[in-house]
N, C-alpha and C positions, 0 to 999 in steps of 0.2 A: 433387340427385344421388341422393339416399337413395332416392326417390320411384321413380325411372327402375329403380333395382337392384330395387327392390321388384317392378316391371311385369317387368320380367325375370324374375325369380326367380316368378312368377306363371302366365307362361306356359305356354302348353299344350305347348312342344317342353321346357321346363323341368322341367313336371311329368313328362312322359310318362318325359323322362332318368332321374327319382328313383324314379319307379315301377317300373319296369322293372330285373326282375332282374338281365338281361346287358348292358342300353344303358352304366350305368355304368363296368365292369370294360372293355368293347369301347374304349366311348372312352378309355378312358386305356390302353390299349393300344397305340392308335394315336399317341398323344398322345407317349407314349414311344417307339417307334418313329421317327416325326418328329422327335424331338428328337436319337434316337441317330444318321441319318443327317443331319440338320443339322449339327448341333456335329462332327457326326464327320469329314465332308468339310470341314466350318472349319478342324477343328483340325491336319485332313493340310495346308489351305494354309497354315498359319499356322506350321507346323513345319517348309514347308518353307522358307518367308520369312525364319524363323530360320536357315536350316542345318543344322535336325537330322534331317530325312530327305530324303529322292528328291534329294538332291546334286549327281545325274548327270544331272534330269531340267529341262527348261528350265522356268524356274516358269510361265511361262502354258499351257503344255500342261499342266500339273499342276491351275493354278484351270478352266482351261475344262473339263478332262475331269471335273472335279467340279462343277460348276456346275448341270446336270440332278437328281442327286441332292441336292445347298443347295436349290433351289426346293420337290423336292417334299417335304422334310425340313419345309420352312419350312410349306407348304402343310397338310400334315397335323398339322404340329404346334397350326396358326393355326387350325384348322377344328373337330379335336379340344378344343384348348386352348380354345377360343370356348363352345364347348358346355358343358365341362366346369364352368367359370365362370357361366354362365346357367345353369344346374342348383341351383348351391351358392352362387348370389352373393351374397343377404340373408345367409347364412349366415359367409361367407368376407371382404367385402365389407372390414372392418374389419381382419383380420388381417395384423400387422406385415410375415408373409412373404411374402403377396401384394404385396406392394406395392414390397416391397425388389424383389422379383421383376420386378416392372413397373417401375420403378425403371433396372435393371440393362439390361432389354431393349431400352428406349429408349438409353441406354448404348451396347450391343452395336451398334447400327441408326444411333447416329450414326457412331460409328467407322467402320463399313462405310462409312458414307456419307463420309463425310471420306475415309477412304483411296481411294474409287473418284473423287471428285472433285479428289484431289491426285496422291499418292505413285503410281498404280495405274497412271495414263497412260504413264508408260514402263517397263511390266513387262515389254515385249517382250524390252527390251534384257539382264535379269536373266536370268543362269542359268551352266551350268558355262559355257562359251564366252563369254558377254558380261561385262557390270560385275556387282562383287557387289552384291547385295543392297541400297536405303539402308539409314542408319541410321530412316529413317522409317519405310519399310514395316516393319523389324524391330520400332520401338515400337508401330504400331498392331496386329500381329499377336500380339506378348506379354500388349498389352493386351486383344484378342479373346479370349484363349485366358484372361485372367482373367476379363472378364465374363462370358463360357457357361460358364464352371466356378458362378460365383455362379449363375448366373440354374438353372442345374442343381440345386445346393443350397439354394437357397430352395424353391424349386418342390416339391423332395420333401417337405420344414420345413410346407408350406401345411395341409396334414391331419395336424398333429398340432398346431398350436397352434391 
């Protein structure tokens, strides 16, 4: 694996990243951006899953009308994030944060996957007018909203240990 981070971190899009005055600053720009409209439209559905906000509003009109902004949150975050990684990876490759980090987002990615393979199937029915909320979609939504809070806090933790 060492070998492989190594040819990464070798690379010509790798080096060009580290050489380059503004490629750096750019990408993680974006990097954060995508992250802030990811986690950010997560955590509006996740709150509303809980009951703490849009109350009045049917919850799948709430995930769906966020769901465009989730993708390209994801998207830029994943494209950004990729790069930024290939740049610093010989460097980074070992650090506890990264990994907690990686760690967490697989985490985050099952959960999603779980609740859209289970709980998520009758979200139709949830909202002010239909049945509340389960107690399922509330755990995996509490749980969402702890793992992008980690995977948020490692990620900054990455450049400075």
């Amino acid at each position: 694996m060492l070998q492989v981070i190594q040819r990464l971190y070798e690379s010509p899009i790798a080096t060009a990243i580290r050489e380059s005055e503004n490629l750096f600053p750019i990408l993680q720009t974006f990097h954060i951006v995508g992250t802030i409209a990811l986690a950010g439209a997560i955590a509006i559905v996740d709150l509303r899953l809980l009951n703490v906000l849009l109350r009045r509003e049917a919850t799948v009109r709430v995930a769906e009308s966020l769901l465009p902004i989730t993708w390209i949150g994801f998207a830029l975050m994943v494209v950004s994030g990729g790069l930024l990684f290939v740049a610093q990876s010989a460097r980074i490759y070992e650090n506890v944060f990264l990994r907690m980090k990686a760690l967490l987002l697989v985490l985050a990615l099952l959960n999603v996957a779980l609740f859209h393979a289970t709980t998520f199937r009758q979200i139709r029915s949830w909202g002010p007018d239909g049945v509340e909320t389960p107690v399922s979609a509330r755990v995996f939504a509490a749980l969402s909203l702890v793992l992008w809070a980690g995977i948020i806090v490692t990620g900054r933790f990455i450049a400075y240990f």
